[in-house]
Every structure is written in structure tokens, then in C-alpha cells.
Backbone as CSV, one residue per row, in Angstrom:
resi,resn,N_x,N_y,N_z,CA_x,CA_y,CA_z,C_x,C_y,C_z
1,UNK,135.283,194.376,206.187,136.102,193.394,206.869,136.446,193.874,208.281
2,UNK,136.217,194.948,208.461,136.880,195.817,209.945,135.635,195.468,210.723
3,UNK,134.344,195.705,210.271,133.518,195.537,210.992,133.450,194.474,211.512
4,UNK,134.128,193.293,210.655,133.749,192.077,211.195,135.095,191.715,212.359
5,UNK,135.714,192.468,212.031,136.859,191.874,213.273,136.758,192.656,214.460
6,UNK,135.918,193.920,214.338,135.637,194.358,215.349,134.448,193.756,216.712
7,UNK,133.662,193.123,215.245,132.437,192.747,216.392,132.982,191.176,217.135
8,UNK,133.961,190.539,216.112,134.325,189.323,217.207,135.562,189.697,217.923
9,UNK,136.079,190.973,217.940,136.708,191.521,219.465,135.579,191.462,220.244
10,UNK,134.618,191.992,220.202,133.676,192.362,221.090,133.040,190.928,221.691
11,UNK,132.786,190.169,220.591,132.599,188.680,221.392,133.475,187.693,221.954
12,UNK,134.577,188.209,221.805,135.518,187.055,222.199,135.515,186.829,224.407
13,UNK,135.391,187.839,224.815,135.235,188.044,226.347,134.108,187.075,227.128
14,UNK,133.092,187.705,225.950,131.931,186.827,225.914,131.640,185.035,226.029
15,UNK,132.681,184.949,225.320,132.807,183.319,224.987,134.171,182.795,225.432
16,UNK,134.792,183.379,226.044,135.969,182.682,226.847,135.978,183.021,228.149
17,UNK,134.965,183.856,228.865,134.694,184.061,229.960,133.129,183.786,230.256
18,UNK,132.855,182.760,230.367,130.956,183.200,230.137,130.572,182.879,231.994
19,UNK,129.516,183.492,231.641,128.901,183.844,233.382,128.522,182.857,233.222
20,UNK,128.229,182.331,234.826,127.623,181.460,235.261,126.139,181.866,235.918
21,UNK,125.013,181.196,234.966,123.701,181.754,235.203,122.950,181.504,237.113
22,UNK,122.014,181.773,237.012,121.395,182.256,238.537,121.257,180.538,239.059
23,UNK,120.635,179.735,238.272,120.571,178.430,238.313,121.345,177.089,238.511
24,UNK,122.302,177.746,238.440,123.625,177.157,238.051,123.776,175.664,237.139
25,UNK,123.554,176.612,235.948,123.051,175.426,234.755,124.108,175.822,234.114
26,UNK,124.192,175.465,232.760,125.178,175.691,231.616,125.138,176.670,230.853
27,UNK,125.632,177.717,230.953,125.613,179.086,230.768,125.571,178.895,228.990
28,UNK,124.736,179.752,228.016,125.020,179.568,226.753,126.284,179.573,225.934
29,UNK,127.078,180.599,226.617,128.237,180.930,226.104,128.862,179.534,225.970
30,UNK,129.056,178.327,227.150,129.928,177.534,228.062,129.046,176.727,226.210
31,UNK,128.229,176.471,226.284,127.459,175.187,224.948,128.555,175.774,223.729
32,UNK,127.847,177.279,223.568,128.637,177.564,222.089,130.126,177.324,222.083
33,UNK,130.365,177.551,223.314,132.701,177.299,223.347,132.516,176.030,222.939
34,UNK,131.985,174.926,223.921,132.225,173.264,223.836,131.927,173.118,222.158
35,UNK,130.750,173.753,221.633,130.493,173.254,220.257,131.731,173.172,219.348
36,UNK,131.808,174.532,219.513,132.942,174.941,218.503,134.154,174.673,218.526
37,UNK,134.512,174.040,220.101,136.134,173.085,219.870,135.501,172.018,219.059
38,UNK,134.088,171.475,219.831,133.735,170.023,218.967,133.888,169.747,217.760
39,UNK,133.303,170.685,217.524,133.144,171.038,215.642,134.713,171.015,214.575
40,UNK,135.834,171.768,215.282,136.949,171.807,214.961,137.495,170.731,215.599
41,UNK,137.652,169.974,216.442,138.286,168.823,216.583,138.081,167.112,216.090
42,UNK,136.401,167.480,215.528,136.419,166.500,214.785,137.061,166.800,213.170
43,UNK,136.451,167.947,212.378,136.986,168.448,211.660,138.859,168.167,211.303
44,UNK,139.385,168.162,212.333,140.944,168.414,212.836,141.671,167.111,212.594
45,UNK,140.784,165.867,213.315,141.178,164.790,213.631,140.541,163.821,212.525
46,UNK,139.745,163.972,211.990,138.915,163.747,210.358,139.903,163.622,209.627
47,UNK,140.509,164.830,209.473,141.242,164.961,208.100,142.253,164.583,208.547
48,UNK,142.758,164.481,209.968,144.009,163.785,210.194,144.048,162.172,209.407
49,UNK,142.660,161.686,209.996,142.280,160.053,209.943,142.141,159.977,208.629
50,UNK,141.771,160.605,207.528,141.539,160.447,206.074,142.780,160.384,205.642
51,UNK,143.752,161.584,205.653,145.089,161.851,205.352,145.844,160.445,205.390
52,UNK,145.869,159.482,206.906,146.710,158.623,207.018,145.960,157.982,206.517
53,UNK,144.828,157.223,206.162,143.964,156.230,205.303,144.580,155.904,204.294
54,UNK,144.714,157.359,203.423,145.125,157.162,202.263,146.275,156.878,202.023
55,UNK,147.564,157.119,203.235,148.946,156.740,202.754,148.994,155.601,202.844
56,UNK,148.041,155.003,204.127,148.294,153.732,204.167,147.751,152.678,202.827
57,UNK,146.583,153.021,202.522,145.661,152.412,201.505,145.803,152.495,200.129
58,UNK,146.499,153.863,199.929,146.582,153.951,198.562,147.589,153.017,197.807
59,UNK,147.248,152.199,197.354,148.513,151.574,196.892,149.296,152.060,195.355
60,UNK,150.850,152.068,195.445,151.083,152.751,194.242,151.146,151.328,192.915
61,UNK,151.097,151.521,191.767,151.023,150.956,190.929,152.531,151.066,190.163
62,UNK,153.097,149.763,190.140,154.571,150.083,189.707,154.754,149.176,188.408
């Protein structure tokens, strides 16, 4: 488990600072950051939108 928190110390610089290549294109780092808010903000806002679905939808049976 150490190893693993060690090596994403080591990447974290990497991916919250990423160089800007010779070309001035979209540096890899800059794709993998955008992904991975993407990924968690749909994720985030998903389960937000399901969550209220169901309070609204579920109807109780009385």
C-alpha cells in the first residue's frame, strides 16, 4: 500500500502541473487531468440525478 501512495506522490506534480509541449498542442498530462474531472463529474452529478429521481418518483404506498 506504501508503494502505491508513494508512486502517486510522485505523479501528482506531473498532472497538476503539466508542461506545455514544443508545438503548443495539448500536453498529455492537460487530456488525462480533463478526463479524470470528466469521469468524476459525471459520475458525481449521475448519482446526484438518480438520487433525486428516486425521491421524486418513488412513490410510497400507504
Amino acid at each position: 500500500m506504501m508503494h502505491v501512495l508513494v508512486a502517486l506522490a510522485d505523479a501528482a506534480p506531473k498532472l497538476t502541473a503539466p508542461e506545455v509541449p514544443v508545438g503548443g498542442g495539448i500536453s498529455p498530462q492537460g487530456i488525462i487531468l480533463d478526463a479524470v474531472v470528466f469521469i468524476l463529474g459525471v459520475l458525481i452529478l449521475g448519482g446526484l440525478l438518480v438520487y433525486i429521481g428516486k425521491r421524486i418518483f418513488a412513490a410510497e404506498k400507504d
